[in-house]
C-alpha positions as a Markdown table, in Angstrom:
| # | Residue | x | y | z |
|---|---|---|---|---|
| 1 | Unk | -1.4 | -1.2 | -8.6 |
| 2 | Unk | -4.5 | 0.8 | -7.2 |
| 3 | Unk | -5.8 | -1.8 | -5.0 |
| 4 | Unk | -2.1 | -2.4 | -3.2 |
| 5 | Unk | -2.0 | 1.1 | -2.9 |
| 6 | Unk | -4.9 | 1.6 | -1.8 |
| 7 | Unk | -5.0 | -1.3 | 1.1 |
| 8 | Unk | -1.3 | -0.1 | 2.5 |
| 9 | Unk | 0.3 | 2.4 | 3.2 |
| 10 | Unk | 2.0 | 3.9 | 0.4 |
| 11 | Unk | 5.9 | 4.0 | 0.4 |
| 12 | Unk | 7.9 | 6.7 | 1.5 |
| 13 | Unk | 11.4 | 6.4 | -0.2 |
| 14 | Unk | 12.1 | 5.7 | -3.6 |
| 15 | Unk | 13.5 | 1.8 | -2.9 |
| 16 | Unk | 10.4 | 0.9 | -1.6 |
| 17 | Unk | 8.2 | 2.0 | -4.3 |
| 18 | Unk | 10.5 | 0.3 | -6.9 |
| 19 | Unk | 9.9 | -2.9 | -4.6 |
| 20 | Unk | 6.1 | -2.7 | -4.7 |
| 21 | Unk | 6.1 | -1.8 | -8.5 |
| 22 | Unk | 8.0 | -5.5 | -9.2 |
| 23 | Unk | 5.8 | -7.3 | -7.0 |
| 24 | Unk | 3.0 | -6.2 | -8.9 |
| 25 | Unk | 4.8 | -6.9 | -12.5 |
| 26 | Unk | 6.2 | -10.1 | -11.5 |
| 27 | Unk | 3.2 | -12.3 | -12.7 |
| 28 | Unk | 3.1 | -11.2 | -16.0 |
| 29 | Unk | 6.4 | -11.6 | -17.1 |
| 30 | Unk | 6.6 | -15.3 | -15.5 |
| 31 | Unk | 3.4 | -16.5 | -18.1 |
| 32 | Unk | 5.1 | -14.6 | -20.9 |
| 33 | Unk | 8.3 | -17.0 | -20.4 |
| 34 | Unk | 6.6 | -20.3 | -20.0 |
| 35 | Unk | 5.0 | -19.5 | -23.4 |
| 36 | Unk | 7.8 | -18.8 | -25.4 |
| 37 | Unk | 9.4 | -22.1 | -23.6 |
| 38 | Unk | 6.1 | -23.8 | -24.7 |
| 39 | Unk | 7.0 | -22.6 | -28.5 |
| 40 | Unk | 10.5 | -23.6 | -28.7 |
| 41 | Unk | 9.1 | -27.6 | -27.0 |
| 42 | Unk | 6.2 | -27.6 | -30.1 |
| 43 | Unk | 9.0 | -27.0 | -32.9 |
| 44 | Unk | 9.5 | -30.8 | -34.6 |
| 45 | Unk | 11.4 | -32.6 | -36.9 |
| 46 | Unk | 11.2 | -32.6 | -40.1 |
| 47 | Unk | 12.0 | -35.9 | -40.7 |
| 48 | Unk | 14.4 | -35.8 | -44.0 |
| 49 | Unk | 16.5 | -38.1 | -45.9 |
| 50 | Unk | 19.8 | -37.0 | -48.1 |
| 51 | Unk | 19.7 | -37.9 | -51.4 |
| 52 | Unk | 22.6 | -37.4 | -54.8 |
| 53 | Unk | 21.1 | -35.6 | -57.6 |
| 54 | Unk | 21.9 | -37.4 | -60.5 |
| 55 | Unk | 21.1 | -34.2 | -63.0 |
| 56 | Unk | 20.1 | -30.3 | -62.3 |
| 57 | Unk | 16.9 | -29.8 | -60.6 |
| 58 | Unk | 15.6 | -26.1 | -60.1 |
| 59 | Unk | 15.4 | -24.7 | -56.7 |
| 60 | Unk | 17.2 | -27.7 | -55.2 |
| 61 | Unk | 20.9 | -28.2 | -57.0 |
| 62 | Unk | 23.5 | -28.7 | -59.3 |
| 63 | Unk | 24.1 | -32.3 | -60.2 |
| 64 | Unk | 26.1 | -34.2 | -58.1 |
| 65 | Unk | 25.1 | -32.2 | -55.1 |
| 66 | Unk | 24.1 | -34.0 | -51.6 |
| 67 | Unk | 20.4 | -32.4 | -50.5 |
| 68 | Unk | 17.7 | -33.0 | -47.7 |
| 69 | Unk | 14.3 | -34.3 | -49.4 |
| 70 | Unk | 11.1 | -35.8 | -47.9 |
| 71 | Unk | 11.5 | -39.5 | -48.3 |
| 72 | Unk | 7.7 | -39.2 | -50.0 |
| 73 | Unk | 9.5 | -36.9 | -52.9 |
| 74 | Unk | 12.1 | -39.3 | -52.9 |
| 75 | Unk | 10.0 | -42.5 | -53.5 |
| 76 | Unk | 7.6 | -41.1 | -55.5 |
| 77 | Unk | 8.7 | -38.7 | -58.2 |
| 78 | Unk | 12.7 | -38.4 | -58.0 |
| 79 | Unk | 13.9 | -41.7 | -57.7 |
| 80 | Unk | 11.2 | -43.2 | -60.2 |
| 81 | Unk | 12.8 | -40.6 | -63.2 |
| 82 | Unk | 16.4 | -41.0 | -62.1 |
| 83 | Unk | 16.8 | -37.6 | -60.8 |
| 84 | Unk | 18.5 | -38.9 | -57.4 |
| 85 | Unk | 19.7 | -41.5 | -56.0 |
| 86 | Unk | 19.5 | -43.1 | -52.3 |
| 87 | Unk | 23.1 | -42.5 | -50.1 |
| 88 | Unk | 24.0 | -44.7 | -47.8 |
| 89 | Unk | 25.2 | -43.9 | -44.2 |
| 90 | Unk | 28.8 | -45.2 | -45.5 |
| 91 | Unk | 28.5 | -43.5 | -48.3 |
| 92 | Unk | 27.9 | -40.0 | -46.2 |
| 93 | Unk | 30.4 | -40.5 | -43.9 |
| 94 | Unk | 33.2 | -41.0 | -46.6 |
| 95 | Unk | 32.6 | -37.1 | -48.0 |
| 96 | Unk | 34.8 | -34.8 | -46.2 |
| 97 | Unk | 33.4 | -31.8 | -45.0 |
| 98 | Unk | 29.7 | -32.9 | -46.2 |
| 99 | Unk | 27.0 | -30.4 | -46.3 |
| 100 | Unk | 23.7 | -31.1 | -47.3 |
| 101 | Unk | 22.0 | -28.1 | -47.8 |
| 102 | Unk | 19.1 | -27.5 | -50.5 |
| 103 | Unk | 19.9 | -24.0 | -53.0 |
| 104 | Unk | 16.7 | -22.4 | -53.4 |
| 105 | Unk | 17.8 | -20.1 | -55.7 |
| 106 | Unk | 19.4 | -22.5 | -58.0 |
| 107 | Unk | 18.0 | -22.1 | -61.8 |
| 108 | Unk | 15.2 | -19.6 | -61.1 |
| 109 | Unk | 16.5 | -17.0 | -62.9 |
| 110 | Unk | 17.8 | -18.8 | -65.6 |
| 111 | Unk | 14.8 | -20.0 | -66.4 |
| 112 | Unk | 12.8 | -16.5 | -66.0 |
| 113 | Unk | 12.4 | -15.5 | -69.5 |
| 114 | Unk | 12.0 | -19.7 | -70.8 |
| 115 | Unk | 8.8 | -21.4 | -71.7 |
| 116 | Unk | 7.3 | -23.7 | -68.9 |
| 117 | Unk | 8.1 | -27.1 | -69.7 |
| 118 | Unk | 5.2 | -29.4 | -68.8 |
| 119 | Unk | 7.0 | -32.4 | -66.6 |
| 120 | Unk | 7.5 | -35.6 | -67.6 |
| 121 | Unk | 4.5 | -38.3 | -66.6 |
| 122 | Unk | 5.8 | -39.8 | -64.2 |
| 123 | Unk | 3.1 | -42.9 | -65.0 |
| 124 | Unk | 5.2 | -44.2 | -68.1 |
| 125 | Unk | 8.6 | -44.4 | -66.1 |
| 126 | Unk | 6.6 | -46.6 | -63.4 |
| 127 | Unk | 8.0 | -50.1 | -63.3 |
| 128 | Unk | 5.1 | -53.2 | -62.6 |
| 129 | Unk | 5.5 | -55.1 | -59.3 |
| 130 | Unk | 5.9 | -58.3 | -61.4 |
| 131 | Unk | 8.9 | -56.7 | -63.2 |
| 132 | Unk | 10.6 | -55.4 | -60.2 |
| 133 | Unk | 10.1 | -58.5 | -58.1 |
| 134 | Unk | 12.2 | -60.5 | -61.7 |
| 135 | Unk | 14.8 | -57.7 | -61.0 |
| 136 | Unk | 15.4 | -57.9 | -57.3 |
| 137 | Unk | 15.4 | -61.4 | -58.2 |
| 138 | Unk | 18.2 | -61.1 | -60.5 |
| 139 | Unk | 20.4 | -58.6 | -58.8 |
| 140 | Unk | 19.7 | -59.3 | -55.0 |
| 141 | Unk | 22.7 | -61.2 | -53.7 |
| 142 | Unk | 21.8 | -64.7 | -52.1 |
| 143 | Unk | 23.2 | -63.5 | -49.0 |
| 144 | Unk | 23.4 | -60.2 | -47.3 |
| 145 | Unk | 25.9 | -59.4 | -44.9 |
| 146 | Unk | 25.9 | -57.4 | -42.2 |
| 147 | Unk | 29.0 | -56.9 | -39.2 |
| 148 | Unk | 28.4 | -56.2 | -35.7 |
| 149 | Unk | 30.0 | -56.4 | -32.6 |
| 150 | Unk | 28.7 | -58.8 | -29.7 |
| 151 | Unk | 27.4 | -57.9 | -26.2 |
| 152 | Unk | 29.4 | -59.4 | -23.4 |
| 153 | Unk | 27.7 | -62.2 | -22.1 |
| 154 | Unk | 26.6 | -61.1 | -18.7 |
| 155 | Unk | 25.5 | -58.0 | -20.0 |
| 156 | Unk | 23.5 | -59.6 | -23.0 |
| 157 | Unk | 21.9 | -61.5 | -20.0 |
| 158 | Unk | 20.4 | -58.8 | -18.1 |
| 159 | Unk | 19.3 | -57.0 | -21.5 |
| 160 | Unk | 17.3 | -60.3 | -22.4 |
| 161 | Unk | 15.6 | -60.5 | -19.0 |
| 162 | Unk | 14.7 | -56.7 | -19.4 |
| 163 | Unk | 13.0 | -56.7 | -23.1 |
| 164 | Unk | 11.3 | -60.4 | -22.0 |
| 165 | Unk | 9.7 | -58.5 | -18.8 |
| 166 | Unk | 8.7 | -55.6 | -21.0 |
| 167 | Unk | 6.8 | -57.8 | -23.5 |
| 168 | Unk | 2.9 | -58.5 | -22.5 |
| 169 | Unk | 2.6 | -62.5 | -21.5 |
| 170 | Unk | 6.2 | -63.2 | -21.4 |
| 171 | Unk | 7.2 | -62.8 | -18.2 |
| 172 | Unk | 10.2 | -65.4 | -17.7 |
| 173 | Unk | 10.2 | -66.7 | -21.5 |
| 174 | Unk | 13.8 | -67.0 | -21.6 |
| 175 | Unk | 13.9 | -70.5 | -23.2 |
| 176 | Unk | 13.3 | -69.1 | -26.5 |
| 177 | Unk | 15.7 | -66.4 | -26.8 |
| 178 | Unk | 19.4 | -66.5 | -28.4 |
| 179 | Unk | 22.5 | -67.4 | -26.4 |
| 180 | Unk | 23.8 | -64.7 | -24.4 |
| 181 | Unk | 27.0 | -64.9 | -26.4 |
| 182 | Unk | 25.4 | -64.2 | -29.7 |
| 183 | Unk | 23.6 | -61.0 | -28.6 |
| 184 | Unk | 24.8 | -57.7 | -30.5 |
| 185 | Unk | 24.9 | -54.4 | -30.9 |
| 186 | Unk | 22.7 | -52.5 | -32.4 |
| 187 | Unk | 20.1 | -54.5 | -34.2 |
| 188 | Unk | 19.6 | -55.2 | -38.0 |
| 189 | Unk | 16.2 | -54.0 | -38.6 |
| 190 | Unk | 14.2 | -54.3 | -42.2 |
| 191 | Unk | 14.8 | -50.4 | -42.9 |
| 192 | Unk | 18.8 | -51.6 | -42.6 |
| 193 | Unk | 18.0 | -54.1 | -45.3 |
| 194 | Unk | 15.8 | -52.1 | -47.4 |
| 195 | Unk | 19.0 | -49.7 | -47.8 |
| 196 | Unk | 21.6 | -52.6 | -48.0 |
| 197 | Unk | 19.6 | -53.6 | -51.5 |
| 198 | Unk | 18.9 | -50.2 | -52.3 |
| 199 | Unk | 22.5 | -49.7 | -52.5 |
| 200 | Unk | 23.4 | -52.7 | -54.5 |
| 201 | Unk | 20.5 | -51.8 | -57.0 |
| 202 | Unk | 21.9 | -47.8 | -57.0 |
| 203 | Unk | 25.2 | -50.3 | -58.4 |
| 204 | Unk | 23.6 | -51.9 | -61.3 |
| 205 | Unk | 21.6 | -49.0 | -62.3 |
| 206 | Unk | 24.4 | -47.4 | -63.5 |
| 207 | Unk | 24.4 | -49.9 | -66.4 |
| 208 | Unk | 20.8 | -50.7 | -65.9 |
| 209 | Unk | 18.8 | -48.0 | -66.4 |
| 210 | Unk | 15.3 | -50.2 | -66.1 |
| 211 | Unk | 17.0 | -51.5 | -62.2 |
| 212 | Unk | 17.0 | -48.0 | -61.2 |
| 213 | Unk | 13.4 | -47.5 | -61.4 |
| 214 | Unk | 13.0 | -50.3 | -58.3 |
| 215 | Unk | 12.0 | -48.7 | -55.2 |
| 216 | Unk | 12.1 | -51.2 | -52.4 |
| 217 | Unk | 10.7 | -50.3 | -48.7 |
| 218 | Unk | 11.3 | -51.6 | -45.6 |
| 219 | Unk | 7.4 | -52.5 | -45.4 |
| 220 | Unk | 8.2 | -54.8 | -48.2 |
| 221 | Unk | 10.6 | -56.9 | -45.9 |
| 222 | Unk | 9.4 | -59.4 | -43.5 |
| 223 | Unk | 12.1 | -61.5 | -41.3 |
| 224 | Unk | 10.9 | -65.1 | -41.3 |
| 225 | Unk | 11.9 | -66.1 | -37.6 |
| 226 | Unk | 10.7 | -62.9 | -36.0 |
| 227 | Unk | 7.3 | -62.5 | -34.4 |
| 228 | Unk | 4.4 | -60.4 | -36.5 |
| 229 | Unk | 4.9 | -57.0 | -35.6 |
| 230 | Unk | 8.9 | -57.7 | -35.1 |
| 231 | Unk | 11.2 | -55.6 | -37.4 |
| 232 | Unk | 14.6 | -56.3 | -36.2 |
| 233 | Unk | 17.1 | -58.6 | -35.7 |
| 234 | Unk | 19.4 | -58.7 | -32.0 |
| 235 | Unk | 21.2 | -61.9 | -32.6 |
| 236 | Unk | 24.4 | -63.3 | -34.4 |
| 237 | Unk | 23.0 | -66.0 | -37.1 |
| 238 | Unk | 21.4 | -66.6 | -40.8 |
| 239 | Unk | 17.8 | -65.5 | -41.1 |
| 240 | Unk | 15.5 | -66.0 | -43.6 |
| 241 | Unk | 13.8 | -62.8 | -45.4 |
| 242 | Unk | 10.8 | -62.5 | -47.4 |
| 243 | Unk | 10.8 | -60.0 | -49.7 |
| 244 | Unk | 7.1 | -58.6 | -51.7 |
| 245 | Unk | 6.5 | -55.7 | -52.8 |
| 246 | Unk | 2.5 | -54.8 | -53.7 |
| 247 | Unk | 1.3 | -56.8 | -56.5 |
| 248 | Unk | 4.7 | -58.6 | -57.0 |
| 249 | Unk | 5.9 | -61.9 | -56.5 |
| 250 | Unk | 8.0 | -63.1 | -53.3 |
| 251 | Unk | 12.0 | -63.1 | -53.6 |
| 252 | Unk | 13.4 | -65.1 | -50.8 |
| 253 | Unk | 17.0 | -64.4 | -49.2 |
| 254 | Unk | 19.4 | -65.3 | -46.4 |
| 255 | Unk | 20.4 | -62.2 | -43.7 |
| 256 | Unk | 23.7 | -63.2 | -42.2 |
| 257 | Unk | 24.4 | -61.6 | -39.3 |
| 258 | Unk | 28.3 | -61.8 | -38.1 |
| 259 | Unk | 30.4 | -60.6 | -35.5 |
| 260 | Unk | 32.6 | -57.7 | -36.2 |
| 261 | Unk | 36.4 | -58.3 | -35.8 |
């Protein structure tokens, strides 16, 4: 303020000197914007998965209730002991009036003036690879079904010549690629499969208890057909899966992918 002063002449009425005041204050409250924009772009996603609590867990919720959980809880500790059990997006979407919120408060002051219990170990609930492959085995339909609807054929057309172009060293490949008619969409990927047989597993457990202690993940799902790397599928058809978890044998089944009436 002393240096604009100082080089011109100073204002005679009060307009002006409210003029030369915001000139000089105008910098400094343009940065402090564009950081507190930069904050809100850095906040993320926490990336969570709703889950049904099969029996009271403290700080999360009553049994029966729908929460958010980190799919590596999920996998790892709840799932394994029969605390929860995977939803489906179906399964979601048929709750009215869902809300999935976790109770924080839920048991902690019931449980005040109690004794810590030591948890469970969790290594004598783990089920062997070998054992889990026999299961999915057993229980795994033959064939897994999945509806969707088909692209239009000149539409399916262009969308081919778009994701051949976009691949590296495949630039007018179309030889090898479905019939425009069978294109759909949205794709069936492995995570979509993954859950299909999660959900038909979440079935049998309920007079299983040993089949609800299989965690299957869409790593553990190859399509047969696809390329290495490729995860999805974008066609009408039967395709061959592979199924293997770590350590386990391979469990082999048919994907049928129909069109949606």
């Amino acid at each position: 303020m002393s240096l604009y002063l100082g080089s011109l002449r100073a204002p005679k009425c009060l307009s002006c000197l409210r003029r030369s005041i915001a000139i000089e204050l105008r910098e400094p409250v343009s940065t402090f914007r564009v950081q507190l924009r930069g904050k809100k772009k850095s906040a993320k996603d926490t990336g969570t998965i709703q889950v049904k609590l099969l029996r009271d867990i403290r700080g999360w919720g009553r049994q029966g209730s729908i929460v958010p959980v980190a799919p590596g809880r999920m996998r790892n500790i709840w799932h394994p002991q029969g605390k929860a059990q995977y939803m489906t997006t179906d399964q979601l979407k048929a709750i009215p009036d869902l809300v999935a919120e976790r109770d924080t408060t839920f048991g902690v002051e019931e449980t005040k003036e109690t004794q810590p219990v030591s948890p469970p170990d969790i290594q004598l609930k783990l089920i062997k690879p070998a054992r889990a492959s026999q299961l999915l085995a057993k229980h795994v339909p033959e064939c897994i079904d999945f509806y969707r609807s088909v692209i239009p054929s000149s539409e399916s057309v262009a969308k081919h010549n778009v994701e051949d172009a976009s691949k590296p060293g495949t630039k007018g490949r179309v030889a090898s690629m479905p019939e425009p008619a069978s294109l759909i969409f949205g794709s069936v990927s492995t995570a979509d499969i993954s859950e299909n047989i999660m959900a038909v597993l979440n079935m049998k457990a309920l007079t299983d208890e040993e089949v609800g202690r299989v965690v299957l993940r869409p790593e553990d799902i190859r399509i047969e057909a696809n390329a290495a790397g490729d995860e999805k599928i974008k066609a009408l058809g039967e395709y061959k899966v592979v199924i293997q978890m770590k350590g386990g044998d391979v469990v082999e089944r048919t994907v049928r992918v129909m069109e949606q009436e």
